[in-house]
C-alpha distance (Angstrom), angle and dihedral (degrees) to the residues before:
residue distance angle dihedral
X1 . . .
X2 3.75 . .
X3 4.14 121.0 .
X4 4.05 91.4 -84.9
X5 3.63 91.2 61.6
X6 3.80 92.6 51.2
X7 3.35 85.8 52.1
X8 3.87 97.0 53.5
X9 3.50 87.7 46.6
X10 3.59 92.1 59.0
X11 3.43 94.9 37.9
X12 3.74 92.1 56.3
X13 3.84 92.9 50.3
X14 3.40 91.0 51.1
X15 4.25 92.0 67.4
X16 3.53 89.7 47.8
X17 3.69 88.4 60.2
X18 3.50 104.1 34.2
X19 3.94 98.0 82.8
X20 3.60 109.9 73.1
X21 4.10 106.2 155.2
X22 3.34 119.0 -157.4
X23 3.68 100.9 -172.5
X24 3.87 125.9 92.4
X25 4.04 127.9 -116.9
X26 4.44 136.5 102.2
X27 3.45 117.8 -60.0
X28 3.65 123.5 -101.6
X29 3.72 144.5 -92.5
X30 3.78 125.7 -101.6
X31 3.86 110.5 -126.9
X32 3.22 112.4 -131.5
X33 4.37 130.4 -169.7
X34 3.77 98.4 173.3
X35 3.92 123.7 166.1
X36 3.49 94.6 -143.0
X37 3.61 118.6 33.7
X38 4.12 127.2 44.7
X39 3.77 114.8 -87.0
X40 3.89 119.4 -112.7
X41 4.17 109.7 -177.8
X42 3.65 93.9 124.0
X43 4.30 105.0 47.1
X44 3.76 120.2 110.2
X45 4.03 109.6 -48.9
X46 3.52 100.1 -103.5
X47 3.85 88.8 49.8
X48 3.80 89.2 119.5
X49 3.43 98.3 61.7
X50 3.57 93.6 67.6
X51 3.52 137.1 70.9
X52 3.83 115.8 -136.1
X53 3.73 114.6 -88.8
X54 3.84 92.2 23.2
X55 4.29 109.3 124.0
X56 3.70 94.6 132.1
X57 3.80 124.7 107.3
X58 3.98 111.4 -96.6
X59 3.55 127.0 -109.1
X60 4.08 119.5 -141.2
X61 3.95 108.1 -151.3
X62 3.47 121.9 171.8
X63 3.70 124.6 -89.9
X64 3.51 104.1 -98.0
X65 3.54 89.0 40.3
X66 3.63 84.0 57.6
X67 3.75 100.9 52.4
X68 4.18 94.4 43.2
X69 4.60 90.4 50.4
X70 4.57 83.6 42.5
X71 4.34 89.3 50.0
X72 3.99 93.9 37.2
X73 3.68 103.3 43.7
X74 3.44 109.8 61.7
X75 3.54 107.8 54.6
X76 3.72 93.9 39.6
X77 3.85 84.8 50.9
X78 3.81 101.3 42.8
X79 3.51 93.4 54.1
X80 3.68 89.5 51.4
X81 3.98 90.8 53.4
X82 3.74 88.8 48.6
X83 3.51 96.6 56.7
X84 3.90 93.1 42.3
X85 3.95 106.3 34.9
X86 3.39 103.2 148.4
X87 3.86 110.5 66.9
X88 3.75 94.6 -9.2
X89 4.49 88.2 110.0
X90 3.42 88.8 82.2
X91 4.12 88.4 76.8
X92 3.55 89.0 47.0
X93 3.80 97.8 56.7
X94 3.58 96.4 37.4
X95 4.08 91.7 48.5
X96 3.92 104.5 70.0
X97 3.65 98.4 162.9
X98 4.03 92.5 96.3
X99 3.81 91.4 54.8
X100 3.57 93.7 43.3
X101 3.89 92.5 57.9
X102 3.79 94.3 42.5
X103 4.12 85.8 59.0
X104 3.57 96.5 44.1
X105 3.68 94.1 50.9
X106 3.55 100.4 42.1
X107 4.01 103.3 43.4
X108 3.45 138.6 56.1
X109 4.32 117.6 -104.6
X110 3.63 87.8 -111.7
X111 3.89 91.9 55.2
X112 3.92 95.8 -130.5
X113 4.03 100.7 95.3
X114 3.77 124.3 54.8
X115 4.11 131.3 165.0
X116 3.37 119.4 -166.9
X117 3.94 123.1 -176.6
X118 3.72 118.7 -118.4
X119 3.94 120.1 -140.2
X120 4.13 126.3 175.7
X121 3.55 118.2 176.0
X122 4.03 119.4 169.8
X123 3.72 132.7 169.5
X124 3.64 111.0 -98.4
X125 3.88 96.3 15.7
X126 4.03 136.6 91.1
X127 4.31 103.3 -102.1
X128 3.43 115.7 -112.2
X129 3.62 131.8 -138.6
X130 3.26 134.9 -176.2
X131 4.31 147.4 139.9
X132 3.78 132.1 -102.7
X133 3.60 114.4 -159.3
X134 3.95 122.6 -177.5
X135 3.77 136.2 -170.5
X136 3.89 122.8 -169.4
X137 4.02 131.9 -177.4
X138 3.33 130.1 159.4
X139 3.94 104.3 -33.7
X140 3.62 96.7 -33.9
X141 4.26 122.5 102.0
X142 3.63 126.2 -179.8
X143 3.78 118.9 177.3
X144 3.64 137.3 -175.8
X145 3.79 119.7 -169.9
X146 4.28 124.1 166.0
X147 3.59 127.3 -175.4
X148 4.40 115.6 -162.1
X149 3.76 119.9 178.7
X150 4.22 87.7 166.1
X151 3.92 143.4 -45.7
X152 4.08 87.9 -51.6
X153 3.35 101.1 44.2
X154 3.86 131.0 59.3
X155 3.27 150.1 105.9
X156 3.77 140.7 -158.0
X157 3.99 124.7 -177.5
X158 3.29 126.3 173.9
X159 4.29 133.2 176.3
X160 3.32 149.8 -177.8
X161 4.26 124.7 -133.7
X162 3.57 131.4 -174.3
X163 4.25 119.3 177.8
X164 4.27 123.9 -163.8
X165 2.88 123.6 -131.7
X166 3.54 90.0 -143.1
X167 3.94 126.1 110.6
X168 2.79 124.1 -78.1
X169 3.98 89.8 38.8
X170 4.08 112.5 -122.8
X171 3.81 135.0 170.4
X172 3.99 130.7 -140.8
X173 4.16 108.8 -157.2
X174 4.01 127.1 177.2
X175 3.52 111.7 -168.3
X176 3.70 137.5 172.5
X177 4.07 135.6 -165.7
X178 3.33 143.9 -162.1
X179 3.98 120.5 -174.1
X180 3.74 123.8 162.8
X181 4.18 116.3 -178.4
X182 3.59 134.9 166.4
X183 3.71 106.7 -166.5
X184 3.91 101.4 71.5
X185 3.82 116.6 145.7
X186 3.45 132.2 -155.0
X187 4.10 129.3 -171.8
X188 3.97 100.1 178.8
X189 3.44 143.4 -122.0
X190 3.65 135.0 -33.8
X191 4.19 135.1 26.9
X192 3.77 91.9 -64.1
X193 3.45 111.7 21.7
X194 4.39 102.1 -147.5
X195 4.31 105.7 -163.9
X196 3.70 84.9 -163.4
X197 3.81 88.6 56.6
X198 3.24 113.6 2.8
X199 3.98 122.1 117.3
X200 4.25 121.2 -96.6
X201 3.84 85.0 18.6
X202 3.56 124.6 120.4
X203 3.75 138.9 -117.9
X204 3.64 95.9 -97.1
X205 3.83 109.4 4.6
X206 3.47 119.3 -162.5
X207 3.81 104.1 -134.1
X208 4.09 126.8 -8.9
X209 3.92 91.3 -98.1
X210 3.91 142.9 50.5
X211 3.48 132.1 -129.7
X212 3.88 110.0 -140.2
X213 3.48 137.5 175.1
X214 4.25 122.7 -125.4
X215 3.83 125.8 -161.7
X216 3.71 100.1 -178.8
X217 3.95 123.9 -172.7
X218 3.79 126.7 177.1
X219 3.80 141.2 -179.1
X220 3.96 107.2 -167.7
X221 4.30 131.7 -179.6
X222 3.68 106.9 -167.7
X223 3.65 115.5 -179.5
X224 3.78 119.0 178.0
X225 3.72 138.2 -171.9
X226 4.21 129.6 -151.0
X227 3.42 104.1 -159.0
X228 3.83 96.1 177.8
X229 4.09 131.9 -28.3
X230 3.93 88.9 -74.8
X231 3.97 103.2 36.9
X232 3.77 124.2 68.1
X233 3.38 130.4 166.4
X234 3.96 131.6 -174.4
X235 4.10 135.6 175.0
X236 3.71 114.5 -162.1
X237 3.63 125.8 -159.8
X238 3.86 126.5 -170.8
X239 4.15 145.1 145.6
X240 4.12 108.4 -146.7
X241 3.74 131.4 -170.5
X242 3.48 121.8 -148.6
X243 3.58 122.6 -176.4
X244 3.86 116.5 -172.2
X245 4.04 122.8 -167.3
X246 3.48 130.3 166.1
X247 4.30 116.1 -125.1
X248 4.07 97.1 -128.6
X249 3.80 81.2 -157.7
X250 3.44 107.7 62.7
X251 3.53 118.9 89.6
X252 3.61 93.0 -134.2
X253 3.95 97.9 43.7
X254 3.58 112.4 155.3
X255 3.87 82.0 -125.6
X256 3.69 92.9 77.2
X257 4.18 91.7 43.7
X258 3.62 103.9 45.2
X259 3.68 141.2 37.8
X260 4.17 93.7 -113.0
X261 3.62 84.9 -171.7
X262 3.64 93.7 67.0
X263 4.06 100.1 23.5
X264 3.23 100.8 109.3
X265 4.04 113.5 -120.3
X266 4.02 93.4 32.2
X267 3.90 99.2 87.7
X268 3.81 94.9 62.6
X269 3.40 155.5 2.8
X270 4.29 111.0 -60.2
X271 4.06 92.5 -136.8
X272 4.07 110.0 167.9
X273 3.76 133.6 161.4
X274 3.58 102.9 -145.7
X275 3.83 126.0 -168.3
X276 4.09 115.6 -176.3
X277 3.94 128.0 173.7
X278 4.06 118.9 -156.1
X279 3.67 141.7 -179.4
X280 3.22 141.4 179.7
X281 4.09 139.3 -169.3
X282 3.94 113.4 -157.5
X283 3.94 121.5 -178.7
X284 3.99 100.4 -169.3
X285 3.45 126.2 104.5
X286 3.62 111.9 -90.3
X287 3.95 90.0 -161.1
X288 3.83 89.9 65.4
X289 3.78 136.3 75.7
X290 3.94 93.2 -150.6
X291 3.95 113.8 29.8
X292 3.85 133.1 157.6
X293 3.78 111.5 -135.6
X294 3.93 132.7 106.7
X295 4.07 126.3 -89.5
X296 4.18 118.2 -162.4
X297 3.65 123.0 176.4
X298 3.84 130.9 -177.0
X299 3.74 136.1 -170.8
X300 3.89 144.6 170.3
X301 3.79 122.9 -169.3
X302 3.65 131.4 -166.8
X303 3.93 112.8 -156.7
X304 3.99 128.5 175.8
X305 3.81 139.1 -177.7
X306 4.10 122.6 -97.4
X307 3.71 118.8 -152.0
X308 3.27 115.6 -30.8
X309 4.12 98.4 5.7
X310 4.17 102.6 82.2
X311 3.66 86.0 176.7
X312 4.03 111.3 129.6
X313 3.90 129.7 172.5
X314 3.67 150.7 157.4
X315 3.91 132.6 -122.9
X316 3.48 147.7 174.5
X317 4.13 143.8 155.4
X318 3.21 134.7 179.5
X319 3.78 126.8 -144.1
X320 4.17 131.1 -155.6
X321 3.76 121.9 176.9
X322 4.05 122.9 -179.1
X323 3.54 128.1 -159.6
X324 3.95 112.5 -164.8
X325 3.62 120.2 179.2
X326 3.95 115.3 -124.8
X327 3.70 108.8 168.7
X328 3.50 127.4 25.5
X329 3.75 94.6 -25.6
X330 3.60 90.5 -77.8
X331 3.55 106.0 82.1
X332 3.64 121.2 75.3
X333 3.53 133.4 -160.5
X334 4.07 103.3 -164.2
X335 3.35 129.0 -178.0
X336 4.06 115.6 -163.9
X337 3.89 126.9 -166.5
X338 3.38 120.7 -151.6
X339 4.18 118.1 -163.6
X340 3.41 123.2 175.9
X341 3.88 128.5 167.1
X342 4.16 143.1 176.8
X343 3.70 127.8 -161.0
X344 3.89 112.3 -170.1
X345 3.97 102.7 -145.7
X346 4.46 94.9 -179.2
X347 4.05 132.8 64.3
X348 3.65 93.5 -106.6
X349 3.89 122.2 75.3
X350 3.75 131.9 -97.6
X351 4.04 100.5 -100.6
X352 3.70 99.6 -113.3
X353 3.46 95.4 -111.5
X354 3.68 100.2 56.3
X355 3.92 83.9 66.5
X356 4.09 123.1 110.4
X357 3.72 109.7 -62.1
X358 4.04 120.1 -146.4
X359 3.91 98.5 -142.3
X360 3.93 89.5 142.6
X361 4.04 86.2 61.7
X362 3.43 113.8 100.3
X363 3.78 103.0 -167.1
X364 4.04 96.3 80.3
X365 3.24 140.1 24.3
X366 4.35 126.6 -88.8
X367 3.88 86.7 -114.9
X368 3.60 89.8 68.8
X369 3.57 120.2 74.0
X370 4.29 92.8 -161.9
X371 3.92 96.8 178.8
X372 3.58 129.6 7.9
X373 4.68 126.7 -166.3
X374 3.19 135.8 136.2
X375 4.05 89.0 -91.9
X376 4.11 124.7 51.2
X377 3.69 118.5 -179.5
X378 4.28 118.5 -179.9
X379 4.08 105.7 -170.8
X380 3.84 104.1 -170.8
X381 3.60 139.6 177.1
X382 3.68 131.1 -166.9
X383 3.76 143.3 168.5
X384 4.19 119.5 -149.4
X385 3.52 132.8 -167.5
X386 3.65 136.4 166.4
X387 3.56 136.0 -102.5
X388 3.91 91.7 172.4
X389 3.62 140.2 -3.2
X390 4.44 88.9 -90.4
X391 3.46 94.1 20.4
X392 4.03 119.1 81.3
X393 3.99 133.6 174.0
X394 3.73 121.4 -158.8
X395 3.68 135.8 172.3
X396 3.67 116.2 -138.7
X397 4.18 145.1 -161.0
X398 3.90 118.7 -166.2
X399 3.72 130.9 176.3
X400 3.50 131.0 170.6
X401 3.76 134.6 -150.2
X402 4.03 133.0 177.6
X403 3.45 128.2 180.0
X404 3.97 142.7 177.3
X405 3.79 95.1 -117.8
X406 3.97 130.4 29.0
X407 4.03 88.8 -120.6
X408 4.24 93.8 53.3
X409 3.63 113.9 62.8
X410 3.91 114.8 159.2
X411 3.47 111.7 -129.0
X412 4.01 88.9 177.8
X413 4.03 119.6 100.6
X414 4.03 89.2 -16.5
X415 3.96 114.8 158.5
X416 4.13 121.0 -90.9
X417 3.51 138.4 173.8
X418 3.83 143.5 -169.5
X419 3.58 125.3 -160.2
X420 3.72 159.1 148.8
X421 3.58 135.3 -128.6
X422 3.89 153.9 151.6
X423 3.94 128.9 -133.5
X424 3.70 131.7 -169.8
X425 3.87 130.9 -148.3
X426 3.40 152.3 -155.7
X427 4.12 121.5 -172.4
X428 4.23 94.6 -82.2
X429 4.03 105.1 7.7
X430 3.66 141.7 47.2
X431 3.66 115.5 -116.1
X432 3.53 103.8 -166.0
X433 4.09 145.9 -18.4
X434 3.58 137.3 -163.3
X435 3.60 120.8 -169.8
X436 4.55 149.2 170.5
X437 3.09 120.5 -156.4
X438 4.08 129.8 174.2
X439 3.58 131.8 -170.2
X440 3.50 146.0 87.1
X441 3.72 105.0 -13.3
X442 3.96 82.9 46.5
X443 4.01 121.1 -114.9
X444 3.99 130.5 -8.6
X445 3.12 131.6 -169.7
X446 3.60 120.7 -168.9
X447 3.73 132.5 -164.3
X448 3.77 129.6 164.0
X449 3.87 138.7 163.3
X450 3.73 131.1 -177.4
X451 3.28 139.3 43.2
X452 4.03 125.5 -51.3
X453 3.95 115.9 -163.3
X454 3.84 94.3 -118.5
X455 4.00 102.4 -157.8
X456 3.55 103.6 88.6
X457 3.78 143.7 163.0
X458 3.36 135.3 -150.5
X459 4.33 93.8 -92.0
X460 3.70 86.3 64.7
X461 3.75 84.6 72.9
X462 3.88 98.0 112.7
């Protein structure tokens, strides 16, 4: 690492330590703007200490005790609630003594600290693993979570939250990140990217995607408003750094796919200041793991170039999920629409990574940036039941489409995947997910642990 990452490590430290309240009061909640699960940042104020369907008085084994009842329970239970879906939650809720241990173990007694380990593994990739750690007084936060699979790839955020108590209930966060990663891939633009055609490419590529390697730093305000239990609003401001290279010795180095004197992004530094506004209105229970009920969010971004980057450029989406209750109004057939669109507004190009990502698609992994236009659209479908009261299975379809123009989507050779998979939950935040998926980008397998800071823009795109 050269002497500007040592100083945004420091510098990164240095926010998780700065808040140090002095005051007394109850922690505070963890805001939450999932796409699959119901949002809970305005419940009771210890509502994050609790996992959903927990109301039972808490048990305080010892540690090892602890560690034996967290390794033994699952499977034994899983199986159980795979062999008797329908009906078999009722065990779950009434049976606390899981969550219990998962609290005691992972918080402070006092409530106001928690770590929680961090664990990423993905087909095709390095796993990652890494540590969040989490202190709340009063209404302040300030986290501090890294992720290191080796020398080239790491990551350490850290940020800084403070939440009035005023009505309606809003949020003030600073932030900052610093990610570094050498195993970036990019296909190229269009539907159906064609290396024998196909723009930026060269004469002869060498395979139909590019290796490339991303040092990404960020310095993000987020402020955010709840106006009731439906209505949320949030306006995000942030400078990022990206710093592209290719890896001359890797065999798939986007150096011997692309022309990186054309490909726009490669030449120099991507530096934007980038200030987006989002909402969102979102009918479902927020009390309840599983809830029918209809989520839309909307949000428009302005972005332009720093220095030497005279890139500037528009975008927007807008996102609707559905939950509609099927059996026993439990099971839920949702559909989810994904839209996501660009508009370059300067003479120079979009760098290609500033492009719509496809992080709702299923079939690859986020490192992978699979197609890239001015317009992304992710149709899904997916059906969820659940095996417990925290613990839900669905079955999923993806595809993706991008086009040049709104009216000329390519429904011809575009990417889909099928798949399987578990998640786990707590009342705001996903705890962990395991999924399979097949189709055609071949298999994925998917397996991640920890918790992932849910409230997101459109820079935390990687």
């Amino acid at each position: 690492m050269n002497g500007k990452t040592h100083y945004w490590i420091f510098f990164l430290f240095f926010l998780f330590l700065l808040s140090v309240p002095c005051t007394k009061g109850t922690p505070l909640v963890q805001e939450s703007i999932s796409l699959t699960t119901a949002d809970s940042s305005i419940l009771y104020k210890n509502a994050y200490l609790y996992l959903r369907g927990l109301e039972k008085q808490k048990t305080n084994p010892a540690v090892l005790e602890r560690l034996w009842f967290l390794v033994s329970y699952m499977p034994h239970y899983i199986k159980q609630g795979m062999q008797f879906a329908s009906g078999y939650a009722e065990r779950f809720v009434d049976d606390p003594t899981l969550f219990n241990n998962i609290e005691e173990f992972f918080y402070t007694r006092d409530k106001r600290f928690r770590w929680y380990p961090i664990a990423n593994i993905n087909s095709s990739y390095q796993p990652r693993i890494g540590i969040d750690l989490t202190f709340r007084k009063n209404n302040f936060e300030t986290m501090l979570r890294t992720k290191f699979s080796d020398r080239y790839k790491y990551s350490i955020e850290s940020r800084l939250s403070y939440q009035f108590e005023a009505y309606p209930i809003w949020r003030l966060s600073i932030g900052a990140l610093l990610d570094n990663n050498n195993d970036r891939r990019f296909f190229g633009f269009g539907a159906v990217p064609d290396p024998q055609s196909g723009e930026y490419f060269l004469e002869n590529p060498h395979n139909n995607f590019g290796v490339y390697q991303q040092l990404r730093r960020k310095i993000q305000i987020v402020s955010g408003i709840r106006l009731s239990s439906r209505w949320a609003c949030y306006l995000a401001s942030s400078f990022q750094q990206r710093r592209l290279a290719d890896i001359p010795g890797n065999v798939n180095a986007i150096g011997r796919v692309f022309d990186i004197s054309r490909l726009p992004g490669m030449q120099r530094p991507v530096q934007q200041f980038y200030n987006e506004i989002w909402g969102r209105f979102d009918t479902r229970n927020e009390q309840l793991y599983i809830s029918p009920g209809h989520r839309i969010e909307g949000y428009i971004g302005y972005s332009r170039g720093f220095q030497t980057d005279h890139s500037a450029f528009m975008r927007g989406g807008l996102y609707y999920i559905g939950n509609y209750a099927i059996i026993q109004k439990n099971r839920f057939l949702t559909p989810r629409l994904v839209f996501d669109f660009t508009q370059n507004l300067a003479s120079n190009p979009i760098p290609f990574c500033e492009y719509p990502r496809h992080p709702s698609f299923r079939g690859v992994s986020q490192r992978k940036i699979l197609r890239a236009d001015n317009f992304s659209l992710v149709p899904s479908l997916e059906y969820q039941w659940p095996l417990s009261f925290n613990l839900n299975g669905h079955l999923f379809m993806d595809v993706l489409l991008v086009s040049n123009k709104l009216t000329k989507f390519n429904f011809e050779k575009t990417p889909w995947a099928i798949g399987i998979g578990t998640d786990f939950h707590a009342v705001d935040e996903e705890l962990a997910r395991a999924e399979i998926a097949y189709g055609t980008e071949g298999i994925r397998l998917l397996f991640h642990f920890g918790f992932e800071n849910l409230v997101q823009d459109r820079s935390e795109w990687e």
